[in-house]
C-alpha positions as CSV (number, residue, x, y, z in Angstrom):
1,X,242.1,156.7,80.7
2,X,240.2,158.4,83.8
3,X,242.1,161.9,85.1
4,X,244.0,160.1,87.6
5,X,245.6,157.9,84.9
6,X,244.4,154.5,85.9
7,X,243.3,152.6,83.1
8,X,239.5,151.3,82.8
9,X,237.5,148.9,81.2
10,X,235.4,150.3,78.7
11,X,231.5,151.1,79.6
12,X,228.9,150.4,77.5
13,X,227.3,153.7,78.0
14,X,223.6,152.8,76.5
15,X,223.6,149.7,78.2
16,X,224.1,152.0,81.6
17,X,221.1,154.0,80.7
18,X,219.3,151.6,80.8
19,X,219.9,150.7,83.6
20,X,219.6,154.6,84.6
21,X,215.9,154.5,83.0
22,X,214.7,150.7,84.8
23,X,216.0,152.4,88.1
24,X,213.9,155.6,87.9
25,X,211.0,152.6,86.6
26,X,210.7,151.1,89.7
27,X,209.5,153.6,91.6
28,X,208.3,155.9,89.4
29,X,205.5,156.7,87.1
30,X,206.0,159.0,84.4
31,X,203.4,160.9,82.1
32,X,204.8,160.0,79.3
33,X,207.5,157.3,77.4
34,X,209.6,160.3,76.8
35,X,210.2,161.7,80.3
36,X,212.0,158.7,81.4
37,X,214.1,159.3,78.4
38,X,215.0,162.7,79.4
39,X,215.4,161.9,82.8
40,X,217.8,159.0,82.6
41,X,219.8,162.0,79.9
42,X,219.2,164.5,82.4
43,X,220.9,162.3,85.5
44,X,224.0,161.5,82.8
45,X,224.4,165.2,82.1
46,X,224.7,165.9,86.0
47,X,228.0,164.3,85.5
48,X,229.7,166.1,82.5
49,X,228.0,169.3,83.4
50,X,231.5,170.9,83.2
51,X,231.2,170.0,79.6
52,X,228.7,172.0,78.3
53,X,227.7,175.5,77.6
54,X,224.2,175.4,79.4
55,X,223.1,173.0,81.7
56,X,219.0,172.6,81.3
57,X,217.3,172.3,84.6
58,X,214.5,169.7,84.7
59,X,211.4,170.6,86.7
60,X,208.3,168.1,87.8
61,X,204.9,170.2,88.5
62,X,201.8,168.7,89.1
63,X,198.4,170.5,90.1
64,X,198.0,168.3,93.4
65,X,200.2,167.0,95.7
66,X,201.0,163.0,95.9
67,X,202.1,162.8,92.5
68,X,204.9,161.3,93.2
69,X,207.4,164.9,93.0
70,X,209.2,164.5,95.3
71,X,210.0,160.8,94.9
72,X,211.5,161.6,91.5
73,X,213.8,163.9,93.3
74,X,214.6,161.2,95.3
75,X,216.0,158.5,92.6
76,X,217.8,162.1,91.2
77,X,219.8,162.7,94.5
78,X,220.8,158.7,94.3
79,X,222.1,159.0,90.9
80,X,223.7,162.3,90.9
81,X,227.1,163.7,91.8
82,X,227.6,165.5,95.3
83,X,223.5,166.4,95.1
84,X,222.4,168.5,97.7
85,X,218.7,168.5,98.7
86,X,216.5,171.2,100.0
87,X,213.2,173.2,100.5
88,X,214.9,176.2,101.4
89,X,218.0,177.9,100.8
90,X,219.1,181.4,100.0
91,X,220.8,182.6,96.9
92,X,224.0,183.4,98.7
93,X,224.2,180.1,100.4
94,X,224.0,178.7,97.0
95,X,226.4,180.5,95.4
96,X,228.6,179.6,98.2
97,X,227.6,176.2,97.5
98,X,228.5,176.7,94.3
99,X,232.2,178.1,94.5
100,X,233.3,174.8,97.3
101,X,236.3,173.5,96.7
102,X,234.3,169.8,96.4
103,X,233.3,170.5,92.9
104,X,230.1,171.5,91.1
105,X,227.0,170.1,93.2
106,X,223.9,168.7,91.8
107,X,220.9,171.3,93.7
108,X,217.6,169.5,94.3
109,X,214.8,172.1,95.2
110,X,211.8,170.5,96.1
111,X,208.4,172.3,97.3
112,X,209.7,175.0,94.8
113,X,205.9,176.5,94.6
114,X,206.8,178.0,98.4
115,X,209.2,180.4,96.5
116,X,207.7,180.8,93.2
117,X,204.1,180.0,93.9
118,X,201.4,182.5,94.1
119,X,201.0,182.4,97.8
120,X,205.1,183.2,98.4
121,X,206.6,186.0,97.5
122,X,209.1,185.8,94.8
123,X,212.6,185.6,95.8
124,X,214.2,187.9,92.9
125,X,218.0,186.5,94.2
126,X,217.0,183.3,94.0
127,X,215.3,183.0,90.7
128,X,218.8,185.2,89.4
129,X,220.7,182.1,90.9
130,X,218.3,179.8,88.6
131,X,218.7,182.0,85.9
132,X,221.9,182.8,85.7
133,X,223.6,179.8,86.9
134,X,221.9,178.0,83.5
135,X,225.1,179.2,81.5
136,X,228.6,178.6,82.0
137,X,229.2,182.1,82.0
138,X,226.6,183.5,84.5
139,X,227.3,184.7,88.0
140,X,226.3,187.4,90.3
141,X,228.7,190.7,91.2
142,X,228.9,190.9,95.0
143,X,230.6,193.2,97.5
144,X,233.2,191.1,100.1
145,X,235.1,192.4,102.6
146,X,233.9,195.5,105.2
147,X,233.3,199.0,105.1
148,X,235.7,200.7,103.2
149,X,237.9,197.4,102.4
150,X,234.9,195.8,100.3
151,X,236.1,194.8,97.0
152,X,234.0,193.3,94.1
153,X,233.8,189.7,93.4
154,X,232.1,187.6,91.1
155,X,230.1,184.5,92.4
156,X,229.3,181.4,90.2
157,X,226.1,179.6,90.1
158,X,226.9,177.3,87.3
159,X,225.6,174.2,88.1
160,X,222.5,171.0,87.8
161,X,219.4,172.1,89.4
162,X,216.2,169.7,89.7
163,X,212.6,171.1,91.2
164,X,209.8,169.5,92.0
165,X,206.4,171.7,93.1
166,X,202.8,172.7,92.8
167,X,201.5,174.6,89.8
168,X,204.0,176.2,87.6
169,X,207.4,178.3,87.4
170,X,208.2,181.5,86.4
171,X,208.7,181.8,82.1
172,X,212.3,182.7,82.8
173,X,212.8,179.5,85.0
174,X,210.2,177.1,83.1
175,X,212.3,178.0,79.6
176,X,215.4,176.8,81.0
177,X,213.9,173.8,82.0
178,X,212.9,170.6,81.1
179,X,209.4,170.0,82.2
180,X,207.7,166.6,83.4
181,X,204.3,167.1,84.8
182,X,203.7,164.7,86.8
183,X,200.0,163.1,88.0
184,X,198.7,160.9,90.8
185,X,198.6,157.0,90.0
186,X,196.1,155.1,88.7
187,X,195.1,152.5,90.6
188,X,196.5,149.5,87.6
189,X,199.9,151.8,88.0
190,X,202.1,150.0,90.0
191,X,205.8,151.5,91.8
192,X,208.1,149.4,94.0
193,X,208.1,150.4,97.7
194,X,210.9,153.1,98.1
195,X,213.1,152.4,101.1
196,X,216.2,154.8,101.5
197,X,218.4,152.4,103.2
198,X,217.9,149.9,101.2
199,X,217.9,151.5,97.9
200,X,220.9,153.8,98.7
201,X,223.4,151.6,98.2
202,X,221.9,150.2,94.4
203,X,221.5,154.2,93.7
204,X,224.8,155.1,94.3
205,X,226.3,152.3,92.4
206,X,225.0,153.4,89.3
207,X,225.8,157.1,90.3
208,X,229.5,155.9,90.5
209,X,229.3,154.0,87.5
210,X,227.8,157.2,85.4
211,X,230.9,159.0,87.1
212,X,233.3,155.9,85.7
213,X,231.4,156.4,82.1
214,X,231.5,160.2,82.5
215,X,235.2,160.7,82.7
216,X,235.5,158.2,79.4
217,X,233.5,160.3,77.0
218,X,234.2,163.4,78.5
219,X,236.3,164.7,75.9
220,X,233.6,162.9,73.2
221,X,230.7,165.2,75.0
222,X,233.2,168.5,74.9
223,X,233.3,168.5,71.1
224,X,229.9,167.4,70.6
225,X,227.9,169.3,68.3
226,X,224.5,167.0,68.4
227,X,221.8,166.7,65.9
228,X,218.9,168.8,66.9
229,X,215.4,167.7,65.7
230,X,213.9,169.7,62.6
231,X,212.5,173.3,64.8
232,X,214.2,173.0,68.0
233,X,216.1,175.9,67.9
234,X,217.0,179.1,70.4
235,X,216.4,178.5,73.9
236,X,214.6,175.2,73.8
237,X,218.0,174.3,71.6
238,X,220.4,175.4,74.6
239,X,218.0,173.3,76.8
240,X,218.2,169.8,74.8
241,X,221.4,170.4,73.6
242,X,223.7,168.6,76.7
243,X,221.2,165.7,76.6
244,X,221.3,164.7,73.2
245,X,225.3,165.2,73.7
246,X,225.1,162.8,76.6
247,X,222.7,160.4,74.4
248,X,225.2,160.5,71.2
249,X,228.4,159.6,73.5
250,X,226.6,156.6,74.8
251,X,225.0,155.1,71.5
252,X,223.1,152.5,70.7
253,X,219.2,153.0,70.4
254,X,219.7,156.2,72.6
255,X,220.2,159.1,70.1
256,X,217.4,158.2,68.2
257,X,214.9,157.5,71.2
258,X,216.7,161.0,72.8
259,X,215.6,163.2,69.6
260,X,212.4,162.3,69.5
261,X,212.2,162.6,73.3
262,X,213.1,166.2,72.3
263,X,210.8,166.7,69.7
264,X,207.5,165.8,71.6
265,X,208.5,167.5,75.1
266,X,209.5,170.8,73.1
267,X,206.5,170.6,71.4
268,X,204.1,170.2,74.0
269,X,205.9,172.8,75.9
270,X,205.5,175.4,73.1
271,X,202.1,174.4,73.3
272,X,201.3,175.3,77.0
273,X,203.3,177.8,77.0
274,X,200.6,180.4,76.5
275,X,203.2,183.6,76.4
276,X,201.1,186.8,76.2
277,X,197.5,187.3,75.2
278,X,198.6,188.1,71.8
279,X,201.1,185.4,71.3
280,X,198.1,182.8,72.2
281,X,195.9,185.2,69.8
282,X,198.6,184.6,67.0
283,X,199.3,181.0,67.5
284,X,195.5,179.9,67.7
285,X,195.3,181.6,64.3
286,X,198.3,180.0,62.7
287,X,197.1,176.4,64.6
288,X,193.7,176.2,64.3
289,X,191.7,179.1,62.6
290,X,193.5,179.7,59.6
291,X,195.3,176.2,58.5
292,X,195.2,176.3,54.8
293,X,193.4,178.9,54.2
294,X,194.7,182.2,52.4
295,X,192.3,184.7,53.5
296,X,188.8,184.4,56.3
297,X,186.3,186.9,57.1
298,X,186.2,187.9,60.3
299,X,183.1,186.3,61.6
300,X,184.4,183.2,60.4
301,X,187.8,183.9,62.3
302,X,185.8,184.9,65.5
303,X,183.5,182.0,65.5
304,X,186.4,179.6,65.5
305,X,188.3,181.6,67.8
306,X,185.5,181.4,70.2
307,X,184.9,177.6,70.0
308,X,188.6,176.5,70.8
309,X,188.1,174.5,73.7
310,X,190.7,175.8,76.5
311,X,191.2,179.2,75.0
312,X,190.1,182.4,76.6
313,X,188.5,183.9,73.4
314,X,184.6,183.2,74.5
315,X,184.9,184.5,78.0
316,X,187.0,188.0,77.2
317,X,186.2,190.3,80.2
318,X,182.4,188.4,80.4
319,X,182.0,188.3,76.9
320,X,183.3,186.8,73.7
321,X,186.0,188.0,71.5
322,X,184.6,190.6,69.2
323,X,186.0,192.4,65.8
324,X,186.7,195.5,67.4
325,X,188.7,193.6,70.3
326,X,190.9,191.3,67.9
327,X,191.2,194.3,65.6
328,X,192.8,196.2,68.7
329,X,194.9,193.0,69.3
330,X,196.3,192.6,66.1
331,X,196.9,196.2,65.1
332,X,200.1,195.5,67.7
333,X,201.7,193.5,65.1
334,X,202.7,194.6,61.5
335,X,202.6,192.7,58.1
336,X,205.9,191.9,56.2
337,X,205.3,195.5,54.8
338,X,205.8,196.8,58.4
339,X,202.6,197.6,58.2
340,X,199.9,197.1,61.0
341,X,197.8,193.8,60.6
342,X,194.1,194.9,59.5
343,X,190.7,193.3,58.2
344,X,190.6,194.8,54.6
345,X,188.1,193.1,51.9
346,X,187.6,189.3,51.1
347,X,185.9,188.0,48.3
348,X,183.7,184.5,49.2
349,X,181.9,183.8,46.0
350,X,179.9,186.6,44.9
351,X,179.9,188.1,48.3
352,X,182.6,190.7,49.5
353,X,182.8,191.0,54.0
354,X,185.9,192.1,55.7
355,X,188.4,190.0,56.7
356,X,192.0,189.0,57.7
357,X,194.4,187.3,55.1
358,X,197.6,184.8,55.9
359,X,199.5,186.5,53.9
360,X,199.3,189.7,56.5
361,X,199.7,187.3,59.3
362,X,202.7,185.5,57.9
363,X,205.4,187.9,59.1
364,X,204.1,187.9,63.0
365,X,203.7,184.3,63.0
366,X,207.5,184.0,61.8
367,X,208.6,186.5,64.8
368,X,206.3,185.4,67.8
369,X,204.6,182.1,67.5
370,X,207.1,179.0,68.8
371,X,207.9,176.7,66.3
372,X,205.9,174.1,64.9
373,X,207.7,171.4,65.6
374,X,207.8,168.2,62.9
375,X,206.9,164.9,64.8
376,X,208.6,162.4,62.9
377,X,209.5,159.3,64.3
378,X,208.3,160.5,67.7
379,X,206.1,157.8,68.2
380,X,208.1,155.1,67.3
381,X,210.8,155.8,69.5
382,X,208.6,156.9,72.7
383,X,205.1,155.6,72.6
384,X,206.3,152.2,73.2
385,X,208.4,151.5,76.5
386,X,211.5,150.5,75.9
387,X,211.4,146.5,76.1
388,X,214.4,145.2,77.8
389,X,213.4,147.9,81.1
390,X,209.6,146.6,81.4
391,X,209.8,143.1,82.9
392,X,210.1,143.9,86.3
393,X,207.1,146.5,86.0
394,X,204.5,144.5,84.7
């Protein structure tokens, strides 16, 4: 029963996104199986947004341009209830935007590296719109009204955001986001032609069908409470929560394909995400120094420091990583004693050298490193395209 209480035949909601996923296939190309997951959950969630306590944004970077961005917002905008394109906007416009009568709109930023990039200078309204329009609850406090008959009121921003830019986003943007980097084309990777007037119409029938479907399992996707794969928790949690929602409500192969989705794209994240110096110090011990060793000396935990390949350990200020240097780096952090971290003695056969043990390490790693996320089932459910949306890009 749809909210104008006309009775509708029943959509088969996985069977729709698949056809959500095949459309973005044409005339796309994805890094990765997963991405096209995500997206074709992300486009879904546009429509029950009203639903949920967070609504993720989703955000394709590349490092070069013609990588086929701002196509993908493209397919988005088709697909997408009342989506509003744009390369520049201000905050208040938005929040504007945002409080219309015509409902919740669907905000497409593309070229978003002119406001965050490192040639522009960071709009601090309109990175608070990004941020706090993620939650239901956020909003910004503004004065109405003139001189002395100004009165307080309380703008929304709740609502779906998609960006597309060079580069990278600000960590309080690219946390609350879903990120797809996107790369040029190889020459064997084909895309259909885009042509807006002809493509339009085909979009927009499938947006009004994910509208149709949207107002069936709305009341499904309000009480969902949506398994989360094993280490997905705080933030990256609020982000995949809505989509995994959206994948549960319309069943079939799409909750299992949608968690592992999950799983690889938050672990991947956590592992570009580089956080501060001593973050990356900590994690590239946990990752790859340590493993399952209980105690190294230190030469030993500089040398394989300093060979990580894409690590800034060998070139620190023009020269390697040194003991005095990561002894001044871990003294930051304490041991579950609530101690500070420090070499003390390790015993390697006969021989005695100084060294760090897990043990001291354990407690920081629990507090600052990101999760490490369990890949099971990953690639079954996202290395190999999904078979019935291929044919037609072979």
């Amino acid at each position: 029963m749809s909210n104008h209480g006309t009775t509708t035949a029943p959509i088969d909601g996985a069977a729709l996104l698949d056809e959500v996923e095949k459309f973005h296939r044409r005339f796309n190309v994805f890094p990765r199986e997963a991405a096209y997951v995500a997206v074709a959950l992300w486009d879904a969630h546009a429509h029950l947004v009203d639903c949920f306590e967070t609504t993720p944004r989703i955000a394709f970077l590349s490092p070069e341009p013609g990588s086929g961005k701002s196509r993908a917002l493209e397919i988005i905008e088709l697909l997408t209830p009342r989506a509003v394109s744009t390369v520049s906007a201000s905050a208040n416009a938005l929040y504007r935007l945002v409080g219309s009568a015509e409902g919740l709109p669907t905000v497409l930023f593309d070229e978003v590296d002119t406001i965050f990039g490192p040639k522009a200078n960071a709009d601090e309204a309109l990175r608070g719109f990004l941020n706090a329009g993620y939650r239901h609850i956020g909003g910004a406090l503004r004065c109405v009204g003139d001189g002395s008959n100004q009165t307080a009121q309380v703008f929304d921003s709740y609502c779906a955001v998609a960006m597309a830019g060079l580069g990278s986003l600000p960590d309080t943007v690219l946390t609350r986001s879903v990120i797809v980097r996107m790369r040029r084309r190889a020459r064997n990777e084909k895309v259909e032609p885009y042509r807006q007037r002809l493509h339009m119409k085909q979009g927009h029938a499938i947006r009004d069908r994910l509208a149709a479907w949207a107002e069936q399992v709305r009341d499904q996707v309000q009480d969902a409470w949506p398994e989360l794969p094993e280490g997905v928790t705080d933030r990256p949690a609020d982000v995949w929560e809505p989509l995994l929602a959206v994948a549960e409500a319309a069943s079939g192969d799409w909750p299992e394909r949608a968690r592992a989705a999950c799983a690889e794209m938050v672990r991947d994240l956590a592992a570009d995400d580089k956080g501060s110096i001593g973050i990356r110090l900590l994690t590239d011990l946990r990752d790859h120094v340590f493993g399952d060793a209980d105690k190294l000396p230190t030469v030993v935990v500089l040398d394989r420091l300093n060979t990580l390949e894409d690590s800034p350990w060998a070139d620190m200020g023009g020269k390697p990583l040194d003991s005095r240097a990561l002894a001044k780096m871990l003294r930051e952090y304490t041991n579950g004693d609530n101690k500070p971290i420090a070499a003390r003695p390790v015993r390697t056969g006969a021989a005695v050298a100084r060294g760090y043990h897990a043990e001291d390490l354990q407690d920081a790693w629990a507090r600052y490193c990101p999760p490490q996320i369990s890949a099971t089932s990953v690639t079954s459910a996202t290395s190999i395209p999904h078979a019935a949306l291929t044919s037609e890009n072979a």
